[in-house]
Backbone bond lengths (Angstrom), bond angles and torsions (degrees), N, CA, C in turn:
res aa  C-N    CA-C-N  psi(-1)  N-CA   C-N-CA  omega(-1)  CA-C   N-CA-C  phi
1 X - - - 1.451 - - 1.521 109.10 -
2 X 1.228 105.60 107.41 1.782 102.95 -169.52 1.870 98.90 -80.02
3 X 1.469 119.38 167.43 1.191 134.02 153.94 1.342 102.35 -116.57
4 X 2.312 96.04 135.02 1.033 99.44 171.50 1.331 118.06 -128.27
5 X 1.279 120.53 -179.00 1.634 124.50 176.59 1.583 100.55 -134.75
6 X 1.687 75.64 107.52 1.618 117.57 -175.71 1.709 103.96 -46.22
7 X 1.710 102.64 -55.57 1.863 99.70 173.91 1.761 111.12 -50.92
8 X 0.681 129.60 -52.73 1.411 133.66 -146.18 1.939 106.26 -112.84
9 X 1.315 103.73 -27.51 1.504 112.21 158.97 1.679 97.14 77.12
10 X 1.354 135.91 3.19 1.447 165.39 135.17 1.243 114.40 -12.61
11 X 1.325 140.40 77.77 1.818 116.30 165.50 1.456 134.18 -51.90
12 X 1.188 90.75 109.17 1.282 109.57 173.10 1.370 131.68 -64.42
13 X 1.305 117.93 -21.35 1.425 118.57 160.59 2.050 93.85 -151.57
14 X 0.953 116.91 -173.29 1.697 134.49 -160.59 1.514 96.77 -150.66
15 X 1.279 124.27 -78.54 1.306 129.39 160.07 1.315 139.21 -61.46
16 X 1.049 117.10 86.37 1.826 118.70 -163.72 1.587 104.71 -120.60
17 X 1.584 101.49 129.64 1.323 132.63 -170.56 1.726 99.72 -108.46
18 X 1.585 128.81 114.25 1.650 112.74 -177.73 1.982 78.06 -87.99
19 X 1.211 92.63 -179.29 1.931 118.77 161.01 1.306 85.11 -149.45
20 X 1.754 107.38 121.07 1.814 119.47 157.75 1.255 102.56 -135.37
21 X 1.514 131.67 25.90 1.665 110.36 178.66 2.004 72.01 -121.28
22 X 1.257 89.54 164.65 1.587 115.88 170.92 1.554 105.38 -50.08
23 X 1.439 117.12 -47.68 1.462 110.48 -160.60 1.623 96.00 -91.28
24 X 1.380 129.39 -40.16 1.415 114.81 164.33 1.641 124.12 -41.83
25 X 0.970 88.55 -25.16 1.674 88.13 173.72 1.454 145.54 -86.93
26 X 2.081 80.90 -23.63 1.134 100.66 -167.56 2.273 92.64 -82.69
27 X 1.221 96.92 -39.02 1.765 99.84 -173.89 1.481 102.21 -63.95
28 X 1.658 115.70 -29.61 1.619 100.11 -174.62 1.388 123.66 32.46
29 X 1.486 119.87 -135.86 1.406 124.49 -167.81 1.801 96.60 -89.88
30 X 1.088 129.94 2.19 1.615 116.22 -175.30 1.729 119.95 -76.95
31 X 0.793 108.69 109.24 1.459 112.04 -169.98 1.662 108.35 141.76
32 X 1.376 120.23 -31.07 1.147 111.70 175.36 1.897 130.82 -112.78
33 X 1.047 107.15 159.85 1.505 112.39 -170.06 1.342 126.74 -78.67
34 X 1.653 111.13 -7.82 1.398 112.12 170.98 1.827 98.61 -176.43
35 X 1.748 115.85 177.06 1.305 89.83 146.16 1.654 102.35 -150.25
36 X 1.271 121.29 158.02 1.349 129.48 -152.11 1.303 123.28 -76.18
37 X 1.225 134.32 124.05 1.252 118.59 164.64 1.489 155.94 24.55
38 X 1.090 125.57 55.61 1.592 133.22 -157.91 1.332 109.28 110.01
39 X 1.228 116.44 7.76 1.550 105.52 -179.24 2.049 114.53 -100.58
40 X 0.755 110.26 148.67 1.598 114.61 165.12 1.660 118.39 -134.01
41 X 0.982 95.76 161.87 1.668 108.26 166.54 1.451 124.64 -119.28
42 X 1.169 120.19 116.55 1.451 114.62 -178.40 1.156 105.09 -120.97
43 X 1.425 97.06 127.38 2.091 142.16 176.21 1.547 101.25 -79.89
44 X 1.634 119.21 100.74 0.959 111.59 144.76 1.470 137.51 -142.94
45 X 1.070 134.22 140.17 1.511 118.62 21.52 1.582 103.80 -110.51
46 X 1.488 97.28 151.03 1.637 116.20 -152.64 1.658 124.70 -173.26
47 X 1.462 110.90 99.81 1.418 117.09 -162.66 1.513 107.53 -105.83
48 X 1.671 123.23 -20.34 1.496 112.12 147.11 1.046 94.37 -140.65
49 X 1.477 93.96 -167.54 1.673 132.29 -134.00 1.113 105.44 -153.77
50 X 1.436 117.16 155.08 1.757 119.73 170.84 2.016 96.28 -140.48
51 X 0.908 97.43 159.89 1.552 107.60 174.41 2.186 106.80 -133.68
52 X 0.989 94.35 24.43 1.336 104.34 168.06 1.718 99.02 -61.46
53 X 1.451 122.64 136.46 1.358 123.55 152.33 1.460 100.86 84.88
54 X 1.321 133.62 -4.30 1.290 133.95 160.52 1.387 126.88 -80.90
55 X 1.389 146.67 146.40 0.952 136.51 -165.93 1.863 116.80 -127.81
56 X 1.639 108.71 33.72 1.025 121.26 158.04 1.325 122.26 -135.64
57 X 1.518 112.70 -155.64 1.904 103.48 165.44 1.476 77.64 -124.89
58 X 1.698 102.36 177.88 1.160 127.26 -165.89 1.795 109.52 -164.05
59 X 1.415 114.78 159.12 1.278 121.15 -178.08 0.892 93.71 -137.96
60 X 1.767 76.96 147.99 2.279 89.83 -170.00 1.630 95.54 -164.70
61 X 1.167 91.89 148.07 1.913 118.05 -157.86 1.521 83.25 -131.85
62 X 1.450 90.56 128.16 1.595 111.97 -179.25 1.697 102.28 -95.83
63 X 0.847 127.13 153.17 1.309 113.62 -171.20 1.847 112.18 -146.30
64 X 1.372 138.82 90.82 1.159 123.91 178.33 1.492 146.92 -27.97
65 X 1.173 125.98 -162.66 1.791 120.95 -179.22 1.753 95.12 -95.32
66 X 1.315 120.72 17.12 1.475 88.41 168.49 1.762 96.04 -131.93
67 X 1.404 118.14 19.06 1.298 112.76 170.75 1.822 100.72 96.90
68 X 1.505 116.49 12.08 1.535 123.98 -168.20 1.774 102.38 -91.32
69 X 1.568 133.99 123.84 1.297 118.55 -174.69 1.563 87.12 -92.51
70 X 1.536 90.67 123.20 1.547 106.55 161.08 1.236 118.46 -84.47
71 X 1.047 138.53 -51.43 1.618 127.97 -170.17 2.244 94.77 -143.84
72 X 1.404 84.81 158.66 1.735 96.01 -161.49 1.700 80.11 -132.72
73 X 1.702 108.95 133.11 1.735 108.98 159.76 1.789 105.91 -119.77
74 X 0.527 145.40 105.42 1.109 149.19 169.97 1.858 125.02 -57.88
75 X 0.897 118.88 114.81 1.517 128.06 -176.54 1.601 105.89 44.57
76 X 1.244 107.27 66.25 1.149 119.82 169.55 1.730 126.14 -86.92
77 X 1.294 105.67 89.42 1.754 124.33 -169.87 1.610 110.56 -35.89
78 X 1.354 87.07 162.05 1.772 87.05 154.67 0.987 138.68 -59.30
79 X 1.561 134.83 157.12 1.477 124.03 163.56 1.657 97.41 93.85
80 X 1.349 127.34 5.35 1.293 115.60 -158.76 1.874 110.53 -118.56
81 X 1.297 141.82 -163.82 0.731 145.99 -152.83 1.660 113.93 -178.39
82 X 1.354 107.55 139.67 1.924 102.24 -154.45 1.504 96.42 -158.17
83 X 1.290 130.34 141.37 1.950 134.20 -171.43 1.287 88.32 -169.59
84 X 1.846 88.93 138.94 1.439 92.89 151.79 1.732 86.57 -160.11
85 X 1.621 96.88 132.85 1.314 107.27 -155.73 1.499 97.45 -76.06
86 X 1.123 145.90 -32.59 1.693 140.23 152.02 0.691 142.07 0.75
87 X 1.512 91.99 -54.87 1.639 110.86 -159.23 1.715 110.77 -91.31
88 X 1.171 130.27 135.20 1.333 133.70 158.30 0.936 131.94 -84.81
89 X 1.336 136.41 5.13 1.713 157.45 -136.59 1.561 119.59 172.75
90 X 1.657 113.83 122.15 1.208 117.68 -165.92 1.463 98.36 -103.11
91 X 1.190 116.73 158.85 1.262 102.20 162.02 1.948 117.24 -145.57
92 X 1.357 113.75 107.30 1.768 95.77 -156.96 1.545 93.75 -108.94
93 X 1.121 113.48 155.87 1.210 124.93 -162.78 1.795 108.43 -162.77
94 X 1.463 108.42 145.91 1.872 111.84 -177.03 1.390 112.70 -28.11
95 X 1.234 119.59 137.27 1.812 118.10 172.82 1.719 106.24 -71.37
96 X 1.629 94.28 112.72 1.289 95.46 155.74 1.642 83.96 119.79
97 X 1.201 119.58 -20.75 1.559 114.41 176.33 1.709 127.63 -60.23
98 X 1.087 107.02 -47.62 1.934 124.03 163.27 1.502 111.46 -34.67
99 X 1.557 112.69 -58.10 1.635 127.15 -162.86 2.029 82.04 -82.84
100 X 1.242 123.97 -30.14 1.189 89.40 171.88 1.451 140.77 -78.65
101 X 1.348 103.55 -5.67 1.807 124.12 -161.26 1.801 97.73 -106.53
102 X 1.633 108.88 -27.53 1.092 112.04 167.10 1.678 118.12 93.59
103 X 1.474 90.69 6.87 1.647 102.47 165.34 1.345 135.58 -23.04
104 X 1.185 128.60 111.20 1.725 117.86 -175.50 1.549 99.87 -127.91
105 X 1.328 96.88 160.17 1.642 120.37 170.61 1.283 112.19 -57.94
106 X 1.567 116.24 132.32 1.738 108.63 -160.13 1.506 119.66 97.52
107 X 1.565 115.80 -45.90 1.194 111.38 172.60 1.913 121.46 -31.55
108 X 1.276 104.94 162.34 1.455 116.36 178.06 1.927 114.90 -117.05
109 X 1.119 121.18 104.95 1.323 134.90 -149.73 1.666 95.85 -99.52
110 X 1.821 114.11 107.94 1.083 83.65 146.46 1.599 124.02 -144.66
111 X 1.091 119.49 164.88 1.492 113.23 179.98 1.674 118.20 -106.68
112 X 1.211 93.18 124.21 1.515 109.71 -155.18 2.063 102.85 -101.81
113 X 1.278 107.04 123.96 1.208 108.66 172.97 1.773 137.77 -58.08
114 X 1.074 110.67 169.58 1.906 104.73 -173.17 1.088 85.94 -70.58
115 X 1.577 125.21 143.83 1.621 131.50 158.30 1.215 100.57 104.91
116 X 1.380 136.51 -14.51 1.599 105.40 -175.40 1.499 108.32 -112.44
């Protein structure tokens, strides 16, 4: 299921992981040591985040109920903490991956199913 960016028509991720039960959300990225290239995880529904107990940074685009990215953090470390009351949808993805695809605030996010 790719993510895309509707402005730029760009995949934004290749590998996409959703979290929609409480405990998917709650394990997120903790437990693992990195994640690869084109991949993201999307938290929903989910307006912050903590990176306590993780052992990388990560970028993540908060994204509203109509698919609108409200706020973008970029390589946001461990130990840290991130909200944006807007947003209904998290979306975390490799540090440094966003600034490469060229993601901006406003963008239109969408995630497109296998087959179409």
């Amino acid at each position: 299921m790719p993510l895309i960016n509707e402005r730029t028509g760009e995949v934004i991720a290749d590998m996409v992981e959703v979290a929609r039960t409480r405990q998917e959300r709650r394990r997120g990225l903790l437990g693992r040591d990195g994640m690869p290239r084109g991949s993201a995880l999307v938290l929903t529904p989910c307006n912050a985040i903590h990176t306590v107990g993780m052992r990388f940074p990560i970028d993540v685009a908060f994204v509203d109920g109509r698919g609108r990215v409200r706020r973008i953090v970029r390589q946001l470390r461990p130990t840290r903490i991130s909200v944006c009351l807007a947003a209904k949808t998290t979306i975390e993805c490799p540090s440094g991956q966003l600034e490469e695809i060229r993601l901006q605030v406003g963008d239109q996010i969408r995630l497109v199913p296998e087959g179409l």
